[in-house]
DSSP file (Angstrom, degrees, kcal/mol; ACC not computed):
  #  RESIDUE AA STRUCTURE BP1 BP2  ACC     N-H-->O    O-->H-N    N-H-->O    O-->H-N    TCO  KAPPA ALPHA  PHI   PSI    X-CA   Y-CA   Z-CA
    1    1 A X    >         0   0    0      0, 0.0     3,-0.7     0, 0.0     7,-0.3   0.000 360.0 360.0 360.0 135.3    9.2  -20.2   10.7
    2    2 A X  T 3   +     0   0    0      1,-0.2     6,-0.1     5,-0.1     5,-0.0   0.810 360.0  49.1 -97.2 -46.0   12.7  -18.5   10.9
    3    3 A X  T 3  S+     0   0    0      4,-0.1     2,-0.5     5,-0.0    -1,-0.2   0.275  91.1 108.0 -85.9   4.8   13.2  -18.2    7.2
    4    4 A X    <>  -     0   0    0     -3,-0.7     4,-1.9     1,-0.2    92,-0.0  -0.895  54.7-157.8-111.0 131.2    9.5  -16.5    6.6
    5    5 A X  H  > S+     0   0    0     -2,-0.5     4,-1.1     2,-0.3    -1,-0.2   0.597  98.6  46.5 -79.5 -40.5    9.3  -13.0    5.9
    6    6 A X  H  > S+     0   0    0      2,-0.2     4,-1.2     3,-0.1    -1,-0.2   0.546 111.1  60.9 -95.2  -6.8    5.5  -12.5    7.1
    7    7 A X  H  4 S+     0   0    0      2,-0.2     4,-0.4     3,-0.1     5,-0.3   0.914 107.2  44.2 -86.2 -87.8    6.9  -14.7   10.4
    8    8 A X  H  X>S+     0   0    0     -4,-1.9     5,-2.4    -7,-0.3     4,-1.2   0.672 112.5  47.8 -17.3 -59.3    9.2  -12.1   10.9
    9    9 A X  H  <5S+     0   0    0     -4,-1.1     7,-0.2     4,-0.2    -1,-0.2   0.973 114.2  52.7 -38.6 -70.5    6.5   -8.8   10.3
   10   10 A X  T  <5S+     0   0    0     -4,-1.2    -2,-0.2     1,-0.2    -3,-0.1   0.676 112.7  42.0 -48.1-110.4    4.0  -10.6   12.7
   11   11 A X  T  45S-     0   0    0     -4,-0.4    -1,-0.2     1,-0.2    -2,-0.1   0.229 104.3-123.3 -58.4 -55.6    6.5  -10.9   15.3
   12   12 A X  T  <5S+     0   0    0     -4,-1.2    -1,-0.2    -5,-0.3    -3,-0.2   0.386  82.2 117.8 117.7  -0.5    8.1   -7.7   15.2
   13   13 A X  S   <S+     0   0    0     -5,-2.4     2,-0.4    -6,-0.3    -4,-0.2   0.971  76.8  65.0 -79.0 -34.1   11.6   -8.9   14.7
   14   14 A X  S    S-     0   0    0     -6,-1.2     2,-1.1    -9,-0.1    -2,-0.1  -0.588  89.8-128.3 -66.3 104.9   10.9   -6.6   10.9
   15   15 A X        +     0   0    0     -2,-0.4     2,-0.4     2,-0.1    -6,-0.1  -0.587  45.8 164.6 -75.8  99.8   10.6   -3.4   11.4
   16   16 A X        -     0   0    0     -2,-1.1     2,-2.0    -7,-0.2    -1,-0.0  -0.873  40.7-114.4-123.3 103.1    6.9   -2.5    9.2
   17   17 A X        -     0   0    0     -2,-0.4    12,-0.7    12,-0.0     3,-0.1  -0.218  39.0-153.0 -29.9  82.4    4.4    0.3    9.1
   18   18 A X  E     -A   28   0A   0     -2,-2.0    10,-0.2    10,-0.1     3,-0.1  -0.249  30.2-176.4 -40.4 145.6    1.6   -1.1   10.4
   19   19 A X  E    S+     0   0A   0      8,-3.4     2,-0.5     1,-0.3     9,-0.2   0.594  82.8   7.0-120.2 -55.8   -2.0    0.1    9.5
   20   20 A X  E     +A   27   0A   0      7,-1.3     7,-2.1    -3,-0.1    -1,-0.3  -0.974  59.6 178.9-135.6 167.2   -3.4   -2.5   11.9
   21   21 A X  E     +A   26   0A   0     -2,-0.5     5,-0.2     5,-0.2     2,-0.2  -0.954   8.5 162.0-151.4 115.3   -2.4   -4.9   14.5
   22   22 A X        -     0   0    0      3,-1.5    -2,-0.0    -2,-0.3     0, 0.0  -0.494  60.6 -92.0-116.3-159.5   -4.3   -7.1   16.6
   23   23 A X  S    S+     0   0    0     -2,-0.2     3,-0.1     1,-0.1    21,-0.0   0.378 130.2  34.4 -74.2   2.1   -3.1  -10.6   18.8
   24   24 A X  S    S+     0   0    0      1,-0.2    20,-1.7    20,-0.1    21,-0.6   0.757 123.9  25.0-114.2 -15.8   -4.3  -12.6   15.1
   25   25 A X  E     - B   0  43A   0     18,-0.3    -3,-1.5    19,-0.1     2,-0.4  -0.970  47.6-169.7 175.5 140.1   -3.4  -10.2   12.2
   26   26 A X  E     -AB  21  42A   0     16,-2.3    16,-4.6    -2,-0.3     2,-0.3  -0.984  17.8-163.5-142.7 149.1   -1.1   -7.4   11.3
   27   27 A X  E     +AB  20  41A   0     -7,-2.1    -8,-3.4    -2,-0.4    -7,-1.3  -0.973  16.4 159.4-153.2 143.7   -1.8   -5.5    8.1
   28   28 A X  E     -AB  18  40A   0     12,-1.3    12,-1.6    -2,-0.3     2,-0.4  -0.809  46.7 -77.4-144.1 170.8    0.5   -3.2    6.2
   29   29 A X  E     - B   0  39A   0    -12,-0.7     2,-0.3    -2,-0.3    10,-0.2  -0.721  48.2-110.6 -92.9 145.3    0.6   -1.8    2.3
   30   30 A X        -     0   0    0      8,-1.3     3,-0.5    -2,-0.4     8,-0.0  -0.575  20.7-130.1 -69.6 118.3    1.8   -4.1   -0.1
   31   31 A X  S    S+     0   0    0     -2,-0.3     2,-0.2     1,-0.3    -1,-0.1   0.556 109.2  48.4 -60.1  -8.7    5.7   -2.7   -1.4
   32   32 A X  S    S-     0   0    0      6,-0.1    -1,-0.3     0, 0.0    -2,-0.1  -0.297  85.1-170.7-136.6  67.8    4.0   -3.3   -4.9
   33   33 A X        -     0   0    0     -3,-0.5     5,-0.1    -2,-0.2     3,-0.1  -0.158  17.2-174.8 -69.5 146.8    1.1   -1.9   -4.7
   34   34 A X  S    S+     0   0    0      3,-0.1     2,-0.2    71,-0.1    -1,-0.1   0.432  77.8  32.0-120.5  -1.4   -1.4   -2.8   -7.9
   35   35 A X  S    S-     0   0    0     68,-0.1    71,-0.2    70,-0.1     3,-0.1  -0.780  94.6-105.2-127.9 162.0   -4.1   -0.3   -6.6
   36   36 A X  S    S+     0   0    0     69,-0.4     2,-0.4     1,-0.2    70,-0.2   0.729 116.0  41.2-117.7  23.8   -3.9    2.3   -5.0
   37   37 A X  B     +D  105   0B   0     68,-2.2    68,-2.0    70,-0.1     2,-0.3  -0.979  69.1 148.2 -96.6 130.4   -5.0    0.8   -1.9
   38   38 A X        +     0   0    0     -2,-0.4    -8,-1.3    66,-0.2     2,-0.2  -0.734  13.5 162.1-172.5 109.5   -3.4   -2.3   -1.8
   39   39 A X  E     -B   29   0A   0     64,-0.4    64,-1.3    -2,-0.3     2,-0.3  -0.875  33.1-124.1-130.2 159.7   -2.5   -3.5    1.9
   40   40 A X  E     -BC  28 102A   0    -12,-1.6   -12,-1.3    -2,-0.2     2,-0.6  -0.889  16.0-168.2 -78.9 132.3   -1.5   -7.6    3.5
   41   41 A X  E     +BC  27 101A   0     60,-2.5    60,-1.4    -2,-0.3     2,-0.4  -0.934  18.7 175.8-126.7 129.5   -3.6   -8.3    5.9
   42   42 A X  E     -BC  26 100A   0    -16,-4.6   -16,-2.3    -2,-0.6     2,-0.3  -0.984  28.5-120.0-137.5 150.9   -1.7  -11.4    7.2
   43   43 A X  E     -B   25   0A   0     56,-1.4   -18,-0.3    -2,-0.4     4,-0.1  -0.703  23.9-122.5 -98.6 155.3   -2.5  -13.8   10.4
   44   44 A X  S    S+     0   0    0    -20,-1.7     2,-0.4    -2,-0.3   -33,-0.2   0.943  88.6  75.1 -38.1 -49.6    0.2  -14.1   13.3
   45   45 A X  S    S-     0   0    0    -21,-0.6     2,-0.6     1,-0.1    -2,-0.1  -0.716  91.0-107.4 -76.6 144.1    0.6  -17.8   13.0
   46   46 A X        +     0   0    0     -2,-0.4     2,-0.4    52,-0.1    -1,-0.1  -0.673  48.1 153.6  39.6  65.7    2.3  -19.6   10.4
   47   47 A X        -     0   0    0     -2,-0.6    52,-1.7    -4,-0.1    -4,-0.1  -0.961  35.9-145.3-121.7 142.8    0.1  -21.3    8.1
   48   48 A X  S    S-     0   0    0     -2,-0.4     2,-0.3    50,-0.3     3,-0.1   0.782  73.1 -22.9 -71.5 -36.1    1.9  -21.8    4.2
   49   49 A X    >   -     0   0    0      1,-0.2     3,-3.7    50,-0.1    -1,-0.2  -1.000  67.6 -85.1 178.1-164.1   -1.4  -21.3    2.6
   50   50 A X  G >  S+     0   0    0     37,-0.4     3,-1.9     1,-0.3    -1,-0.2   0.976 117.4  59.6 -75.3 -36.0   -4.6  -21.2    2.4
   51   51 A X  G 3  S+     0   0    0      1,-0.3    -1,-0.3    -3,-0.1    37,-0.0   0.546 105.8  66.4 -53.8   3.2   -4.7  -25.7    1.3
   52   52 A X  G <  S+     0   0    0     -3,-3.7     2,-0.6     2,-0.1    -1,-0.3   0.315  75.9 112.1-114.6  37.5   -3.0  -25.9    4.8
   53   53 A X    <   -     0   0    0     -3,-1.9     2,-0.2    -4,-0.1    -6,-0.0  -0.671  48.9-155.4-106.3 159.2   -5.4  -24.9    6.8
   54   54 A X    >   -     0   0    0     -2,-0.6     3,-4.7     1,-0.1     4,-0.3  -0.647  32.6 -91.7-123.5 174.6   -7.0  -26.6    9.0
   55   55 A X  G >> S+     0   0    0      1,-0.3     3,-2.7    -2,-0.2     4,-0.7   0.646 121.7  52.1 -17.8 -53.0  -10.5  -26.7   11.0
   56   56 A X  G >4 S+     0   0    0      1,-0.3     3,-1.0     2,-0.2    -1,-0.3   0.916 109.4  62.6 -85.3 -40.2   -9.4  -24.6   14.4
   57   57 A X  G X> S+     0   0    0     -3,-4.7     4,-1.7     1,-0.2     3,-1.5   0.673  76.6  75.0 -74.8   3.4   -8.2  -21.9   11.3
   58   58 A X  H <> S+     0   0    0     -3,-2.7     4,-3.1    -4,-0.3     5,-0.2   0.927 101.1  54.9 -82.0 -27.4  -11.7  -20.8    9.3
   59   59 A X  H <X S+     0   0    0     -3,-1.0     4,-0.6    -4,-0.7    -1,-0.3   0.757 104.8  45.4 -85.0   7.7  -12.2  -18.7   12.6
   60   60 A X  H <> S+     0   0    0     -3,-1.5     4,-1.3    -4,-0.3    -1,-0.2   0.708 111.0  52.9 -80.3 -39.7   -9.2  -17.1   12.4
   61   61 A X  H  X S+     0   0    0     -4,-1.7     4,-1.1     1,-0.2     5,-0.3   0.873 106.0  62.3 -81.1 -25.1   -9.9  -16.4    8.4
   62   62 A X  H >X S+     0   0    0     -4,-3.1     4,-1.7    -5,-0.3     3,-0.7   0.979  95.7  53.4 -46.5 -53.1  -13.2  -15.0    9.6
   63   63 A X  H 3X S+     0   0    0     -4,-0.6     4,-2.3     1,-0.3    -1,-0.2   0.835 106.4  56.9 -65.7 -25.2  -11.5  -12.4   11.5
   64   64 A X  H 3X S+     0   0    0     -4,-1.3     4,-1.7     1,-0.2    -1,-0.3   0.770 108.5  41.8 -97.4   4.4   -9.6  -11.2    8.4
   65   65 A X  H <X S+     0   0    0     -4,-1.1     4,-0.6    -3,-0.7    -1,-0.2   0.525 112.7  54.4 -96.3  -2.8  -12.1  -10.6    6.4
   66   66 A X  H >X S+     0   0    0     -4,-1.7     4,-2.8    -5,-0.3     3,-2.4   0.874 113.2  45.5 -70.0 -66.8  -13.8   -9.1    9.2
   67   67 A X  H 3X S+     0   0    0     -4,-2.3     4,-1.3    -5,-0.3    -2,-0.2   0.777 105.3  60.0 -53.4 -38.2  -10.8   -7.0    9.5
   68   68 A X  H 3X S+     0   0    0     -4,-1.7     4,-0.7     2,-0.2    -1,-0.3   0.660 105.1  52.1 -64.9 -15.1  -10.5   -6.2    5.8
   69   69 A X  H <X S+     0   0    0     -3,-2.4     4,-1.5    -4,-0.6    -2,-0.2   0.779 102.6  55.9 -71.8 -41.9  -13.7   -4.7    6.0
   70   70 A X  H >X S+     0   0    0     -4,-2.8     4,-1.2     2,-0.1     3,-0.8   0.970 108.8  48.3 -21.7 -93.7  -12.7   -2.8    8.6
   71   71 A X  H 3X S+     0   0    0     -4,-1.3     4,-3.5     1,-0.3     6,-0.1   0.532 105.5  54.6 -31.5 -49.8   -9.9   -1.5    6.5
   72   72 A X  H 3<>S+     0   0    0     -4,-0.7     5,-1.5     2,-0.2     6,-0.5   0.988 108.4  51.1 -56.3 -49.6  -12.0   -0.6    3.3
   73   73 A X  H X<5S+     0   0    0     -4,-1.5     3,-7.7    -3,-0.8    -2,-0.2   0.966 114.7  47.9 -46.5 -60.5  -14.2    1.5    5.6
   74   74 A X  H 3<5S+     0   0    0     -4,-1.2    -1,-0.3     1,-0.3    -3,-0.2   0.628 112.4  46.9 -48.1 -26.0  -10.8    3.1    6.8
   75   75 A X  T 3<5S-     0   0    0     -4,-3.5    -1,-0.3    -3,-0.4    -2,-0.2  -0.157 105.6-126.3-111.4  43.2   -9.5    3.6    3.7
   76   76 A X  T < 5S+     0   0    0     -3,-7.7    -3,-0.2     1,-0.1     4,-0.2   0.706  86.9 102.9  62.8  22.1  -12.3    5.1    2.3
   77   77 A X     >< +     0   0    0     -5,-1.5     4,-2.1    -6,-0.1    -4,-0.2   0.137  57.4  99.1-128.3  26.8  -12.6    2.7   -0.9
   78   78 A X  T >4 S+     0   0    0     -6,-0.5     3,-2.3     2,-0.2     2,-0.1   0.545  85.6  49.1 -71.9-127.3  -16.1    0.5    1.1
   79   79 A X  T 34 S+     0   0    0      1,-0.3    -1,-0.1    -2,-0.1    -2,-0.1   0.111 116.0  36.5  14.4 -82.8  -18.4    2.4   -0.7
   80   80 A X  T 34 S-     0   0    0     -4,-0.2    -1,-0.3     1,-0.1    -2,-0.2   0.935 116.4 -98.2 -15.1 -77.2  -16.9    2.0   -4.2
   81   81 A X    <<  -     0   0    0     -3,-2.3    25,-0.3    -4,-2.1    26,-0.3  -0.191  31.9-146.0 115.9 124.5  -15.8   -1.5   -3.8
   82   82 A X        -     0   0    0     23,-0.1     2,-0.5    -2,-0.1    23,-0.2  -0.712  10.3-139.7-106.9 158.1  -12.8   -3.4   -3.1
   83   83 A X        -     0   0    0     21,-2.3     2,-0.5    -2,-0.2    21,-0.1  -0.940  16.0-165.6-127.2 120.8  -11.5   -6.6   -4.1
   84   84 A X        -     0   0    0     -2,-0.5     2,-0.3    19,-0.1    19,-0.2  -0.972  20.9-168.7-127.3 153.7   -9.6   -9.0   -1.2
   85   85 A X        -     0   0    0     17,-1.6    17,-0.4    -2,-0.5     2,-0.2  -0.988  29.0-158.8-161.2 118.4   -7.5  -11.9   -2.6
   86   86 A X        -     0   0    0     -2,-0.3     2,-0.3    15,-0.1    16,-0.1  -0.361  10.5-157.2 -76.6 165.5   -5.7  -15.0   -1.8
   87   87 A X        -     0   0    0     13,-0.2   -37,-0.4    -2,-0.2    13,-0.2  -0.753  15.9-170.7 -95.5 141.9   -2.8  -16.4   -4.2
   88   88 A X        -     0   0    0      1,-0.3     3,-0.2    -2,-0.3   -39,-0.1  -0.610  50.8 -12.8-153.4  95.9   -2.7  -20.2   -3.3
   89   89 A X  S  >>S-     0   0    0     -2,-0.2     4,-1.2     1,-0.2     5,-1.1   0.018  88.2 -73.5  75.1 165.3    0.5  -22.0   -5.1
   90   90 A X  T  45S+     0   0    0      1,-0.3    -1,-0.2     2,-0.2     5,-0.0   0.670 134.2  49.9 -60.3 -20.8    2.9  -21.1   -7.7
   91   91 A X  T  45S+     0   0    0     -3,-0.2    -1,-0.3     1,-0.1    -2,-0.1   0.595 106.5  57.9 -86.1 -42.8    0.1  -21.6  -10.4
   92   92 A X  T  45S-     0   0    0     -3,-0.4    -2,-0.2     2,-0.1    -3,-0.1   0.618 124.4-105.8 -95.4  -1.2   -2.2  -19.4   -8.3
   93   93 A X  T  <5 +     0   0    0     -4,-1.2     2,-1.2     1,-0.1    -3,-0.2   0.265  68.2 156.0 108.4 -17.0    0.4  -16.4   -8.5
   94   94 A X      < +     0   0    0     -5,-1.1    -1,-0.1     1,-0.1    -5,-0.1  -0.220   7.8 160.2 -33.9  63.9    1.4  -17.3   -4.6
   95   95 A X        +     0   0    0     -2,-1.2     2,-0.5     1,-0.2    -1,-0.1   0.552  63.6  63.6 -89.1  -1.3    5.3  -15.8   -3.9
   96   96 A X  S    S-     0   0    0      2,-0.1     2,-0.3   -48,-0.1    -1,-0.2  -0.847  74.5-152.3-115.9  88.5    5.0  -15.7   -0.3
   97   97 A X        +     0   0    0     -2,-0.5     2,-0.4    -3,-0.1    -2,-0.1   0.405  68.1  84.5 -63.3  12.0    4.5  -18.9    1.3
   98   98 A X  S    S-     0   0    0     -2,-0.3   -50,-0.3   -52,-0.1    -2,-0.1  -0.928  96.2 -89.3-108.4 149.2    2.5  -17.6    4.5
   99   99 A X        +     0   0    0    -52,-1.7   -56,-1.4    -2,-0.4     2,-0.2  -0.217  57.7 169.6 -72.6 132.1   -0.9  -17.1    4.3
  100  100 A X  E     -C   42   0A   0    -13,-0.2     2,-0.4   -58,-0.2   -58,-0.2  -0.794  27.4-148.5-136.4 166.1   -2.1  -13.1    2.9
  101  101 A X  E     -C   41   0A   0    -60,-1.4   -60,-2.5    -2,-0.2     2,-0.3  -0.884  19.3-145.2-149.0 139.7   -5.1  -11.4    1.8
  102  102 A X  E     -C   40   0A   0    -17,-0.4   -17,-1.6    -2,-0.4     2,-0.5  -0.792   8.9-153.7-122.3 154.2   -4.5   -8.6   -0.6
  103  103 A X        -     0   0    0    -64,-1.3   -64,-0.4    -2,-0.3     2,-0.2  -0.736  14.1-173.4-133.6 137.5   -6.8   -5.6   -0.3
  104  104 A X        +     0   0    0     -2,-0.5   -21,-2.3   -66,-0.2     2,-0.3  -0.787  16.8 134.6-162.0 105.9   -7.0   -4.2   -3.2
  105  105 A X  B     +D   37   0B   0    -68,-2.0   -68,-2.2    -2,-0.2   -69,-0.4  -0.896  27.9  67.7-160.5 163.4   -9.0   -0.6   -3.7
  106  106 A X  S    S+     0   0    0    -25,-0.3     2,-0.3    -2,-0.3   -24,-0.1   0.290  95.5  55.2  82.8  20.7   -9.4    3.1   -5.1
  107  107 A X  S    S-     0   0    0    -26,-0.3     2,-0.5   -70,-0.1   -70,-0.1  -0.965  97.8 -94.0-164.0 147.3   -9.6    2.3   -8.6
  108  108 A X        -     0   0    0     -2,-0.3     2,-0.1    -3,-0.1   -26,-0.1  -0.739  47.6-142.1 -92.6 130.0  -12.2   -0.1  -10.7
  109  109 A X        -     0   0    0     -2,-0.5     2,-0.2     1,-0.1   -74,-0.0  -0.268  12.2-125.9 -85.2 151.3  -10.2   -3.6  -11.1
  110  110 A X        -     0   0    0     -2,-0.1     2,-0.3     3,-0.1    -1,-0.1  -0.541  29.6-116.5 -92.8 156.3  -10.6   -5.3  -14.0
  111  111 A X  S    S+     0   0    0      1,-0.3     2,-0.2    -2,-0.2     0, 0.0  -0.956  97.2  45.7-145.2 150.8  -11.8   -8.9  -14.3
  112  112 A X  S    S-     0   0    0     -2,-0.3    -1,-0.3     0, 0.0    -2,-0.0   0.406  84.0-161.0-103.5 162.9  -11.1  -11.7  -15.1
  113  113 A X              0   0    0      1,-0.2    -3,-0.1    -2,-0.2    -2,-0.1   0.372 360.0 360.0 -74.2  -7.4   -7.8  -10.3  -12.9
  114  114 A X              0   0    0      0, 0.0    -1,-0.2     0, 0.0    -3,-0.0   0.271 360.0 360.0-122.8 360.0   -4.9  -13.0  -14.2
C-alpha cells in the first residue's frame, strides 16, 4: 500500500529505529509512547486489521506474539508484566490502518484501559 505509513517502515523506504526486524515483523517504539515501554510490533505484509485477516495469517500473528515476548524479556518489563494490544476500527481506538500490536510495559497499567 503506497499511501501506508507501516508499508513504508516495513519496507525500508522510512527511515525507523528498529528494535527488531525479521522477513515477517519489524518493531520500533511507538512516537507516543503511553508506557514507558511502549514499542509496534507490526507484520511486513499489508493486512488493514485485525477483521481482515484471513486463515494463512493466524501463523503469522503467532509469530508476533511470539516476538513480543521476546521483546518483554529484552526490555526487561517480562517479569513484572506487560500488556500487548490491538486497536481494531475507529470505535476500537484504531488510527493506523495496518495491522500493530502495542507493547506496552514498565509501569502498572490500569484497567479497564479505554
Amino acid at each position: 500500500m503506497e499511501d501506508c505509513i507501516f508499508c513504508k517502515i516495513a519496507s525500508g523506504e522510512l527511515d525507523t529505529d528498529l528494535v527488531y526486524e525479521d522477513e515477517r515483523v519489524a518493531a520500533f517504539a511507538d512516537q507516543n509512547p503511553q508506557a514507558p515501554v511502549h514499542l509496534l510490533l507490526i507484520p511486513k505484509k499489508h493486512i488493514p486489521s485485525m477483521r481482515k485477516l484471513e486463515e494463512k495469517d493466524y501463523e503469522l500473528v503467532g509469530h508476533i506474539y511470539r516476538t513480543a515476548n521476546q521483546l518483554a524479556e529484552e526490555q526487561g518489563i517480562a517479569e513484572d508484566g506487560f500488556r500487548v494490544v490491538t486497536n481494531c476500527g475507529d470505535d476500537g481506538g484504531q488510527t493506523v490502518y495496518h495491522l500493530h500490536f502495542h507493547l506496552l510495559g514498565g509501569r502498572r497499567l490500569q484497567w479497564p484501559p479505554g
